[in-house]
DOKERO-450599 format. One record per residue: residue number from 1; residue in one letter; chain; x, y, z of N, C-alpha, C, O in turn. Coordinates in steps of 0.02 Angstrom, whole numbers. Example, Ala and Ser with C-alpha at 12.3 -4.5 7.8 and 13.67 -1.06 7.14 Angstrom:
   seq   type   mol      npx      npy      npz     capx     capy     capz      cpx      cpy      cpz      opx      opy      opz
     1      a     A      660     -284      390      615     -225      390      660     -165      390      712     -166      423
     2      s     A      642     -112      354      684      -53      357      645        2      394      670       57      402
This chain:
   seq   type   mol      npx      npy      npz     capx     capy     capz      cpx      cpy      cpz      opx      opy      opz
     1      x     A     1948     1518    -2467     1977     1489    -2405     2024     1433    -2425     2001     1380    -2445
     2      x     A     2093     1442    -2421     2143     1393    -2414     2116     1308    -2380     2091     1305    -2324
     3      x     A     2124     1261    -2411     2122     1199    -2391     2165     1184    -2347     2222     1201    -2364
     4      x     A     2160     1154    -2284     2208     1130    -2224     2237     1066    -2239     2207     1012    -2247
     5      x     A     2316     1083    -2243     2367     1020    -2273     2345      963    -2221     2335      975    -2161
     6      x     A     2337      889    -2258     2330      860    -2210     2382      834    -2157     2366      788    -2120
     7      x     A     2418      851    -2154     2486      847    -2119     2465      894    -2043     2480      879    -1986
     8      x     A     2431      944    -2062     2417      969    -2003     2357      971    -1977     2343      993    -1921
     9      x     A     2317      946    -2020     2245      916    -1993     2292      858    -1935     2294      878    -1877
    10      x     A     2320      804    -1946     2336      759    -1926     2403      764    -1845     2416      718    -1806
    11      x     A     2423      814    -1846     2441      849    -1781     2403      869    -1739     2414      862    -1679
    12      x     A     2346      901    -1765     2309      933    -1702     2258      862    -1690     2228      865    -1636
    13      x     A     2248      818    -1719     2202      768    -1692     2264      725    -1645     2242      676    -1614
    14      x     A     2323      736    -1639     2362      687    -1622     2389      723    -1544     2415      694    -1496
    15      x     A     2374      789    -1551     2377      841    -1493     2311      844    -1430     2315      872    -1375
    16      x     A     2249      804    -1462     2187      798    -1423     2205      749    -1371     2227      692    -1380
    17      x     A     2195      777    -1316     2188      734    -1272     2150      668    -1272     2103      678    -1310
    18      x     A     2146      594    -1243     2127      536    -1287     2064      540    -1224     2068      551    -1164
    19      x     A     2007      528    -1268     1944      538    -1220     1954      480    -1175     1994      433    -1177
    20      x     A     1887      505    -1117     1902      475    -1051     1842      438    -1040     1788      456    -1062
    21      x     A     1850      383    -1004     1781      346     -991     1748      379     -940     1772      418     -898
    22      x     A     1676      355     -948     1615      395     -903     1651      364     -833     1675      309     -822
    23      x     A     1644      424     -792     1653      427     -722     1584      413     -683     1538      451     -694
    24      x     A     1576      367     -644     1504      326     -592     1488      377     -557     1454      354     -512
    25      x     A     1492      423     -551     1452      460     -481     1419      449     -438     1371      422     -466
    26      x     A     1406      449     -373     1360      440     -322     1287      449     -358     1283      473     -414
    27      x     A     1231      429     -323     1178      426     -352     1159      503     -328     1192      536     -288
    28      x     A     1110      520     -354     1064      589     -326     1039      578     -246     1029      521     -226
    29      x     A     1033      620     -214      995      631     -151      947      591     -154      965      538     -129
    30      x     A      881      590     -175      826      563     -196      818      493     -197      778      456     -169
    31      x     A      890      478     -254      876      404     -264      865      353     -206      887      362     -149
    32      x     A      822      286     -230      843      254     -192      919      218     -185      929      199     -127
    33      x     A      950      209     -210     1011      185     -239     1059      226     -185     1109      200     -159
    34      x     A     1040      287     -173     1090      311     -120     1060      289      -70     1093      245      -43
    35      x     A      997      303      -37      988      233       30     1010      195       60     1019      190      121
    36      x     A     1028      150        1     1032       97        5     1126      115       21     1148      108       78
    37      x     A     1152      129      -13     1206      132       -2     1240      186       64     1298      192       81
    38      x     A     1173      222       92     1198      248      176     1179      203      233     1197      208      291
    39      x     A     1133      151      200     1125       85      264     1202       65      251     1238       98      288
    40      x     A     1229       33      220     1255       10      227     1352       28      225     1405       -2      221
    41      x     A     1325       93      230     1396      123      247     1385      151      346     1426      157      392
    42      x     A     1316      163      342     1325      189      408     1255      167      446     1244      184      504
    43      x     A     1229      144      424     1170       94      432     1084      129      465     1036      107      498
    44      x     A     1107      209      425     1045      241      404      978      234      368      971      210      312
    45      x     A      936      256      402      868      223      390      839      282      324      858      339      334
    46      x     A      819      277      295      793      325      225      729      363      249      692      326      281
    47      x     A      708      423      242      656      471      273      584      417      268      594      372      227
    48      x     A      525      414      297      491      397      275      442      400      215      398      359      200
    49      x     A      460      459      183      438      461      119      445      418       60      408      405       14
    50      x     A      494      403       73      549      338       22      550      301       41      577      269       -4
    51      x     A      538      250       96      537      192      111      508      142       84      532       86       91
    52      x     A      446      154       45      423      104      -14      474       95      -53      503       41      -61
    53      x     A      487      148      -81      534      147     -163      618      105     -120      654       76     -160
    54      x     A      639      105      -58      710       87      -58      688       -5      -27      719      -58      -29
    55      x     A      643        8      -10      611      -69       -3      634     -107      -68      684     -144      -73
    56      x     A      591      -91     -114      584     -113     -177      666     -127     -207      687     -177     -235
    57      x     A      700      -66     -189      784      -84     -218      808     -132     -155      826     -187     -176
    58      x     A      812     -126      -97      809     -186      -55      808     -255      -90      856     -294      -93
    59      x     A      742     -267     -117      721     -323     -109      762     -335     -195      778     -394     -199
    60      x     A      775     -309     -236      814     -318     -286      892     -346     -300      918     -384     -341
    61      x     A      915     -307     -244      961     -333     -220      983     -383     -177     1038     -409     -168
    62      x     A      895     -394     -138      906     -453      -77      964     -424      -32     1012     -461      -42
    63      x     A      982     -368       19      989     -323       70      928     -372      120      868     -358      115
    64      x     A      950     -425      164      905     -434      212      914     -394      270      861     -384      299
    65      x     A      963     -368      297      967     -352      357      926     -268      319      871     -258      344
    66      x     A      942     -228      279      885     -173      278      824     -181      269      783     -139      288
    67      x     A      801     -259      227      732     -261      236      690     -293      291      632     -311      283
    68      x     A      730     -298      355      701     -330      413      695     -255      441      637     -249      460
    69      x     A      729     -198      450      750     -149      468      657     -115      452      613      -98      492
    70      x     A      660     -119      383      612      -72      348      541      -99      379      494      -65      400
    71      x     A      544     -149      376      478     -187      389      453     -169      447      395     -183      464
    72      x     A      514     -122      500      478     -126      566      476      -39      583      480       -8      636
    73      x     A      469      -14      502      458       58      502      392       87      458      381       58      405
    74      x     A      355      134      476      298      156      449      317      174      374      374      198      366
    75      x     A      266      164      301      228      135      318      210       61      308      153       38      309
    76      x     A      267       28      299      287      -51      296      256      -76      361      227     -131      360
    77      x     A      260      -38      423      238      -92      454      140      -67      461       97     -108      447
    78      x     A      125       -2      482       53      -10      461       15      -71      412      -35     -104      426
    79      x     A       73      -72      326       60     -108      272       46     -194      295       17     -238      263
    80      x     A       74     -196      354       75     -276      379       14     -290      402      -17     -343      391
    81      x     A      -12     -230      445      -83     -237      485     -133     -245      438     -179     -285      433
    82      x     A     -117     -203      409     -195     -196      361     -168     -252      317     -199     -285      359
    83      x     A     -142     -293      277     -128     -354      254     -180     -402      322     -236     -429      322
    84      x     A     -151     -396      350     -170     -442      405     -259     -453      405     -288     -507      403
    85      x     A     -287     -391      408     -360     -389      383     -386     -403      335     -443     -427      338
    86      x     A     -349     -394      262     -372     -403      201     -367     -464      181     -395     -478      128
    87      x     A     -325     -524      225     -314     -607      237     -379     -636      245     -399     -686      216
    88      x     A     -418     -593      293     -494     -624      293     -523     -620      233     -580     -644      236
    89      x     A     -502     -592      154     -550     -619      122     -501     -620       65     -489     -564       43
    90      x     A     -471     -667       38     -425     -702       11     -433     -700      -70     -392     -716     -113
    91      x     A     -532     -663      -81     -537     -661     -149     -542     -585     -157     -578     -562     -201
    92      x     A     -493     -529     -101     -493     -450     -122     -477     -446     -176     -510     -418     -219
    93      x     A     -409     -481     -188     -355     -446     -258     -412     -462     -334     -436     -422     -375
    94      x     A     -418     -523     -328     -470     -533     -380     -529     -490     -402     -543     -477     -461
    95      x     A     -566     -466     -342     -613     -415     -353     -592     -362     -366     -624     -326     -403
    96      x     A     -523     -340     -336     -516     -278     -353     -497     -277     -422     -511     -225     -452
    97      x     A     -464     -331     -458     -453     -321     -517     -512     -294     -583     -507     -257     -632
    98      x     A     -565     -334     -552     -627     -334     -583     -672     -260     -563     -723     -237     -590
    99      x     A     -643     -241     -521     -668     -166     -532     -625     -129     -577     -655      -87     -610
   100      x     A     -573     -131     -585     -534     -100     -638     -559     -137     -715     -564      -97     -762
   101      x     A     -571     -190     -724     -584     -236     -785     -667     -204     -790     -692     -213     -845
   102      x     A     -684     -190     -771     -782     -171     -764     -761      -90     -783     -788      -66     -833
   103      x     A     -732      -65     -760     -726      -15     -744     -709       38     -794     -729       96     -803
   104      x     A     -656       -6     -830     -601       16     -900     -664        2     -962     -684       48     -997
   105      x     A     -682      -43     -966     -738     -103    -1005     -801      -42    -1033     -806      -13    -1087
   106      x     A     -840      -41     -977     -893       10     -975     -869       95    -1019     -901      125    -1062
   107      x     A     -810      111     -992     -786      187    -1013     -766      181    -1092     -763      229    -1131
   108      x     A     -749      102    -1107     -719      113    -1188     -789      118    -1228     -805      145    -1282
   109      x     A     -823       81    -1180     -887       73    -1226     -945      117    -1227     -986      109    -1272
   110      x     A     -956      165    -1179     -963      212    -1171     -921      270    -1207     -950      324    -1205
   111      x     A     -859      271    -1239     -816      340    -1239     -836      382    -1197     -868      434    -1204
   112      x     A     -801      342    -1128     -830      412    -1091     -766      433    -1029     -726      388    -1017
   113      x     A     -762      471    -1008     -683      492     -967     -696      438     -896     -650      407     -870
   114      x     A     -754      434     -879     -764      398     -801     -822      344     -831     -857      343     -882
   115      x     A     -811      290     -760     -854      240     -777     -898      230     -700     -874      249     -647
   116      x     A     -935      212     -704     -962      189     -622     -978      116     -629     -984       86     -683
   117      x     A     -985       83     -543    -1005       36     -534    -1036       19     -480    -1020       60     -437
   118      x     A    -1073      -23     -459    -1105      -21     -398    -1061      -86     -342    -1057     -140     -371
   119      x     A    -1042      -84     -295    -1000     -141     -243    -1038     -115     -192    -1049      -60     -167
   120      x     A    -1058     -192     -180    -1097     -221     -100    -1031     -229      -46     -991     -275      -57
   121      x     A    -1021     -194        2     -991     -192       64    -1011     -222      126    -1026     -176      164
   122      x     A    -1017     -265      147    -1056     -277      216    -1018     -348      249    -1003     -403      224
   123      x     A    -1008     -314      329     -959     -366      370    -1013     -415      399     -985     -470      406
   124      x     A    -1037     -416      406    -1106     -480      435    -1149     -500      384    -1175     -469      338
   125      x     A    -1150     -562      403    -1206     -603      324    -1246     -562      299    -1239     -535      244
   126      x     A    -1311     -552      353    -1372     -534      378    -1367     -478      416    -1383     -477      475
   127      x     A    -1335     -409      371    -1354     -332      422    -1390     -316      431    -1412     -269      399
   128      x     A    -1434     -354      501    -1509     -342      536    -1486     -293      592    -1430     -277      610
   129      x     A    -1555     -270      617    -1564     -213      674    -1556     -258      716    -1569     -315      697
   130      x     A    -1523     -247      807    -1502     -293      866    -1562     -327      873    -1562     -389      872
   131      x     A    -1628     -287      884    -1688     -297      900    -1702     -349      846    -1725     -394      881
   132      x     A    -1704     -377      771    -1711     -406      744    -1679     -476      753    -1705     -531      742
   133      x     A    -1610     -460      776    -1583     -533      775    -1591     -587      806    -1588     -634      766
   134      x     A    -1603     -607      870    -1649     -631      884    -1697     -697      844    -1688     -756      826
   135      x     A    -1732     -665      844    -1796     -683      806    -1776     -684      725    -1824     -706      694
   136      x     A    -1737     -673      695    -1702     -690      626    -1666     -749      627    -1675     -792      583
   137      x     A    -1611     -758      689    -1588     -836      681    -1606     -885      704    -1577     -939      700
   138      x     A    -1657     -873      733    -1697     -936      774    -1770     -965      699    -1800    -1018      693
   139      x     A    -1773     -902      659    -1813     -919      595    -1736     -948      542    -1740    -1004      519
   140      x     A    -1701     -925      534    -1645     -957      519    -1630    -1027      515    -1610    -1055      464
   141      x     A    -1639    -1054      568    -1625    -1124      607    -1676    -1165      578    -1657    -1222      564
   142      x     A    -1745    -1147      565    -1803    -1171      573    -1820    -1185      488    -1856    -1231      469
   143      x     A    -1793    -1146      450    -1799    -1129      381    -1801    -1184      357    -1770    -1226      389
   144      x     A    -1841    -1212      285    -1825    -1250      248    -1783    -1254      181    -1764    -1199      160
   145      x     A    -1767    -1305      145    -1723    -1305       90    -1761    -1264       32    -1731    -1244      -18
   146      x     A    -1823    -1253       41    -1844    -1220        5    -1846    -1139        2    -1861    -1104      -46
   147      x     A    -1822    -1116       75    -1793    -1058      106    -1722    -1004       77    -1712     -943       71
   148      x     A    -1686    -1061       66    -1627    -1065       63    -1604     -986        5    -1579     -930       14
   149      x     A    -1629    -1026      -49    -1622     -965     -103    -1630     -897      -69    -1597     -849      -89
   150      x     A    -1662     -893      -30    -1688     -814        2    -1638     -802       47    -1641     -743       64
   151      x     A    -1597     -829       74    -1551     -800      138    -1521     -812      108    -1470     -805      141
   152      x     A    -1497     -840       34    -1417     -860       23    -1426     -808      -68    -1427     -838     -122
   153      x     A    -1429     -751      -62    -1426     -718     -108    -1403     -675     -116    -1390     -637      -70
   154      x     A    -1385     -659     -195    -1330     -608     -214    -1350     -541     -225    -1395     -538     -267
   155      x     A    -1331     -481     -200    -1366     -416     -221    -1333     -412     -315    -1290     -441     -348
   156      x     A    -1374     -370     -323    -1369     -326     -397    -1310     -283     -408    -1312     -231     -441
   157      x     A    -1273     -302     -388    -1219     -245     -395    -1147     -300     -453    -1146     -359     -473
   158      x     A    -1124     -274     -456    -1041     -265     -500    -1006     -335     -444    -1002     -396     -451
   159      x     A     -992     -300     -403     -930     -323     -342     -966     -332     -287    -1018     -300     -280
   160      x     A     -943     -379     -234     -972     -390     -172     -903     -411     -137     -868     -459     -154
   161      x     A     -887     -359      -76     -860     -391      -10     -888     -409       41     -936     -374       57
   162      x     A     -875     -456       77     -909     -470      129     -923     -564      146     -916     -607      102
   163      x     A     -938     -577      203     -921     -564      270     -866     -555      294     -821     -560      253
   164      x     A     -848     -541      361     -793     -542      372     -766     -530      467     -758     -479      500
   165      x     A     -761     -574      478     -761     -579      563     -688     -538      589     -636     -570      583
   166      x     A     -683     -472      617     -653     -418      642     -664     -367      646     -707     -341      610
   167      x     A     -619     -320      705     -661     -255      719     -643     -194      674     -653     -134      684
   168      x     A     -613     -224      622     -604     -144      556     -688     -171      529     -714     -227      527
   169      x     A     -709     -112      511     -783     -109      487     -795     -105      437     -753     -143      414
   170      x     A     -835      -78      376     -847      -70      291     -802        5      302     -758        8      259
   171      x     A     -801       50      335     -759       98      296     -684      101      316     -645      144      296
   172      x     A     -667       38      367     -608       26      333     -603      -23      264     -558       -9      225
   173      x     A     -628      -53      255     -632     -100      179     -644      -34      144     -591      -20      116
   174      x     A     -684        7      134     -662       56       86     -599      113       90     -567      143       47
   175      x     A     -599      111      142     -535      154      146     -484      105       82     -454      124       32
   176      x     A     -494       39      113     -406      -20       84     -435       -4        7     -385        5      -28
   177      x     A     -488        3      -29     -528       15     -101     -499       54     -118     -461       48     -167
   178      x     A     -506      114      -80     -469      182     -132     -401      177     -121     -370      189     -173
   179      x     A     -375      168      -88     -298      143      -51     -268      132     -131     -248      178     -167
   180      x     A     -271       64     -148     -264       21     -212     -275       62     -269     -229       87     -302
   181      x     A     -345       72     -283     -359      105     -342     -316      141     -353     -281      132     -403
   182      x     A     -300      208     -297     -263      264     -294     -177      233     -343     -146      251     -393
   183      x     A     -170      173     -286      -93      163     -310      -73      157     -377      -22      173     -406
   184      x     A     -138      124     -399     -146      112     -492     -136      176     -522     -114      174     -579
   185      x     A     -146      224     -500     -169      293     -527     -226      315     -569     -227      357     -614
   186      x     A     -266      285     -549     -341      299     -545     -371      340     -494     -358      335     -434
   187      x     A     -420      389     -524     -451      451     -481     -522      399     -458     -560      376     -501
   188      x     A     -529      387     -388     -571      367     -376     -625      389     -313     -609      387     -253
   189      x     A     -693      409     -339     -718      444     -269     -786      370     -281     -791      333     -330
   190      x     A     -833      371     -209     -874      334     -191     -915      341     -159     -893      342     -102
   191      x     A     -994      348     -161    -1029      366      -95    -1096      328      -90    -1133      320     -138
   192      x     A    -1109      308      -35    -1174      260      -32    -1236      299      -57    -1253      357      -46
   193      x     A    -1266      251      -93    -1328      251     -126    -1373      202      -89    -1425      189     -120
   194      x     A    -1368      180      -46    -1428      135      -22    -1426       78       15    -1378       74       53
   195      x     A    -1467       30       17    -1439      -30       34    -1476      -87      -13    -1514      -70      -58
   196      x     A    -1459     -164        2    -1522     -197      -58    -1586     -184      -16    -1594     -159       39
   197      x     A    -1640     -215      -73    -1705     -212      -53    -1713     -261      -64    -1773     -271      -55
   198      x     A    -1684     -314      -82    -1718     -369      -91    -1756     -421      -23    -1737     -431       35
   199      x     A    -1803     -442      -54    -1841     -488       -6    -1805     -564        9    -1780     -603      -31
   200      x     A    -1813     -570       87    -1787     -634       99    -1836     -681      130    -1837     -739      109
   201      x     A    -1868     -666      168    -1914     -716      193    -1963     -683      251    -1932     -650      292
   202      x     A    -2035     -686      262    -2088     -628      297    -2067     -569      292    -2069     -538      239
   203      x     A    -2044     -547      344    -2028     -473      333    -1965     -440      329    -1953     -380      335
   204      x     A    -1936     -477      321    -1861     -471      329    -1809     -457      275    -1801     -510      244
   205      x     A    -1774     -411      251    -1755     -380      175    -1667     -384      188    -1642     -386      244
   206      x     A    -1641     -384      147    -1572     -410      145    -1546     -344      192    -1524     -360      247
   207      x     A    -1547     -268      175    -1518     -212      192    -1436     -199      191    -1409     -154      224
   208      x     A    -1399     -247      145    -1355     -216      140    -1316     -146      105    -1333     -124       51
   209      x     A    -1287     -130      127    -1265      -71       80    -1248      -48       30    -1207      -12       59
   210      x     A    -1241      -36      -20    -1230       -7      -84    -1183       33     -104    -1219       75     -130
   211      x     A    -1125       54     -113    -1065      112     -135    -1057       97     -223    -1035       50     -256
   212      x     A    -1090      170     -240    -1069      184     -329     -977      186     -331     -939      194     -283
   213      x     A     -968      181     -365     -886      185     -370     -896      219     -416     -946      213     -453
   214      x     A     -844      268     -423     -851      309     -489     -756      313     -510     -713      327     -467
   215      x     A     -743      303     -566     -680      276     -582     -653      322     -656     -670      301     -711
   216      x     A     -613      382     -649     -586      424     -680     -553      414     -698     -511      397     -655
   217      x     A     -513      407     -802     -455      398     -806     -439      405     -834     -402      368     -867
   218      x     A     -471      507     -847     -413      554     -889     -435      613     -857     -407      666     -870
């Protein structure tokens, strides 16, 4: 094979068209990035499927007028209500962390794919029968300091929520449980095992409820 004079190596590189810079394209359908950019060409609202994810570019950009917009669309604004409930107990995020920290902890040390844990749920101090109450806070009242330890005690479990004055009940608090977990991407199922047994004072036993958590994460 003949060697190519460089004389004409050096023509045909001089004959190449001179490359071109990358051209921006519109974003994909999908993105949030296009969203964002049909609010504000025509001041279209994004399907509700995406409204988390164009929030999030919203708020990146600081777009106030779309994130006042968003806030008063599902499921941003559901997300406000139930915030609004989870305010009554100010130490959720913390616990919930600690079910993930308990949770991860147990499975390494175990080598095992899932971990469980036990969380106390209960919206009233003292989940007594109607017929009981009564006659529970009027012994309540009457109690001595030496009492105390017995009505002011902790069940056996991992995690404890509770009290909590409103009309969402324990399975909305577990509903907001798996809610979270879920978002982490953790497989999480849960089902009551019981309530405490512990003794508080004559005849009267704590009875709160009990939920195993069981926490998958492979």
């Amino acid at each position: 094979m003949m060697p190519c004079p460089a004389r004409t190596l050096k023509t045909t590189f001089r004959s190449l068209p001179p490359p071109q810079p990358p051209r921006l394209g519109m974003p994909c359908p999908c993105c949030p990035r296009r969203d964002v950019l049909n609010f504000l060409r025509s001041g279209d609202l994004p399907p509700r499927d995406r409204v988390r994810a164009v929030y999030k570019e919203a708020q990146y950009y600081a777009i106030g007028p779309l994130l006042e917009q968003l806030e008063d669309v599902q499921p941003l604004k559901g997300e406000k209500v139930r915030q609004a409930f989870l305010g009554l107990m100010p130490y959720y995020k913390d616990h919930l962390e600690r079910i993930v920290e308990i949770a991860q902890l147990r499975a390494v040390q175990r080598k095992a794919r899932f971990a469980k844990l036990k969380v106390c749920v209960f919206k009233e101090e003292m989940p007594i029968t109607p017929y009981e109450c009564p006659l529970f806070n009027s012994l309540r009242f009457e109690r001595s300091e030496s009492d105390s330890p017995f009505f002011e005690h902790h069940c056996e479990v991992d995690v404890s929520f509770g009290p909590w004055e409103a009309v969402a009940d324990v399975y909305d608090l577990l509903h907001c449980l798996v809610t979270d977990l879920s978002a982490q991407g953790l497989t999480v199922d849960h089902q009551c095992i019981g309530v405490c047994d512990k003794h508080l004072v004559n005849h009267y036993y704590c009875k709160r409820p009990i939920y195993e958590f069981k926490i998958t994460w492979w």
